[in-house]
C-alpha positions in Angstrom: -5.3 16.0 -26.6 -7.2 15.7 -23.3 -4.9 13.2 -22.3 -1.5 14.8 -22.6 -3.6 17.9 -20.6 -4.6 15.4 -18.4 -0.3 14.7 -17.8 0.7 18.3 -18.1 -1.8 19.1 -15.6 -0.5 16.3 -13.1 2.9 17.1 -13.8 2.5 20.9 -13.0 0.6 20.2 -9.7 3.3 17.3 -8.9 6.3 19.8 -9.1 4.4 22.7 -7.7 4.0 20.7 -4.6 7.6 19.3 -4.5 9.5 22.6 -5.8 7.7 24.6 -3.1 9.2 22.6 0.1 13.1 23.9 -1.9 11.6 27.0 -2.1 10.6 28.3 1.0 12.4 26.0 3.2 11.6 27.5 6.6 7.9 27.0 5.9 6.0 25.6 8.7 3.0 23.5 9.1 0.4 24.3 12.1 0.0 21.6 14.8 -3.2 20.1 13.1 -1.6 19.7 9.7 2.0 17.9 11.3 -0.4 15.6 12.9 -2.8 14.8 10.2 0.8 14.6 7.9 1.6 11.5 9.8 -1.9 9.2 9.1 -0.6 9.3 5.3 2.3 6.7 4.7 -0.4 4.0 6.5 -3.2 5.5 4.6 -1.3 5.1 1.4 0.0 1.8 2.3 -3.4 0.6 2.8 -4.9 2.0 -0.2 -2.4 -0.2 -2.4 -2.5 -3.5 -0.1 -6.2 -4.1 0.1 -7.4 -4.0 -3.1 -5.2 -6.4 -4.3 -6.0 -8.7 -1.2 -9.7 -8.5 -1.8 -9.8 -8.4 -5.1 -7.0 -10.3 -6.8 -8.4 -11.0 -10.2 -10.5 -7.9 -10.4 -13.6 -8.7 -8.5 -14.4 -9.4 -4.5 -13.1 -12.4 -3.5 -13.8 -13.1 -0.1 -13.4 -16.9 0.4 -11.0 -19.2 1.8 -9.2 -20.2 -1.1 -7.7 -16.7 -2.1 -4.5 -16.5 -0.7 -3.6 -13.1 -0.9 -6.4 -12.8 1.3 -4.9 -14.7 4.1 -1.7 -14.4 3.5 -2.6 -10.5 4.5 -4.5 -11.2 7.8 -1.8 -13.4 8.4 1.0 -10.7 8.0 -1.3 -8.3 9.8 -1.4 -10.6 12.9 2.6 -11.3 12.3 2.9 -7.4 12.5 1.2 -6.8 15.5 2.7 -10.1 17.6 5.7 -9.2 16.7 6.2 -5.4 15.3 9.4 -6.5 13.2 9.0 -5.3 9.8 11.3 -8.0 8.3 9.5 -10.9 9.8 6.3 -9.6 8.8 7.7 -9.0 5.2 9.2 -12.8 5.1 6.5 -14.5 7.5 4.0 -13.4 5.2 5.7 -14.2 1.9 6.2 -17.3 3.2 2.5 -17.9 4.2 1.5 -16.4 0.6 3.5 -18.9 -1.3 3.1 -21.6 0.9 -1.0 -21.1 0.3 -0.4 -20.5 -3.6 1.4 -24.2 -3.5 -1.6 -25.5 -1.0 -4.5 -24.3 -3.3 -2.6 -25.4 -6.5 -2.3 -21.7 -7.7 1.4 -21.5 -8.9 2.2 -21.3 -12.1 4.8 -24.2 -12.4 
């Protein structure tokens, strides 16, 4: 029971949030808030990548033979150098499996 609370409770708060943008549409944020708005999508972003870079199978793994690892610092260097999302997105996956075949670590 405290789990479909748990949902209904999400779901409620998850609506309010996206029904009230429709509902008052001429609603406007102070200066602070529009500024603070745009940290989110990297914040986010960030939140997903890392953990699965530093922690691939569940625990730290900070050496040189995890490749999500490097393939990340690689992308992250790839990103700045060049600031062109598709060659970070293919230089990196590139690098990723490229490592994965190095270190033995596909599943083939």
């Amino acid at each position: 029971m405290d789990t479909w609370l748990l949902i209904l409770g999400m779901l409620a708060i998850t609506f309010a949030t996206r029904y009230s943008l429709f509902a008052w549409p001429d609603l406007r944020f102070p200066p602070l808030v529009r500024q603070g708005l745009h940290y989110v999508p990297g914040a986010v972003l960030t939140a997903i990548v890392v953990p699965a870079m530093l922690m691939p199978e569940g625990e730290l793994a900070l050496r040189l033979d995890n490749a999500y690892l490097l393939a990340g610092l690689f992308a992250i260097a790839l990103a700045a150098v060049t600031r062109n999302l598709l060659a970070t997105i293919v230089g990196g996956l590139a690098v990723f499996f490229l490592l994965r075949w190095a270190l033995g670590q596909l599943p083939i």
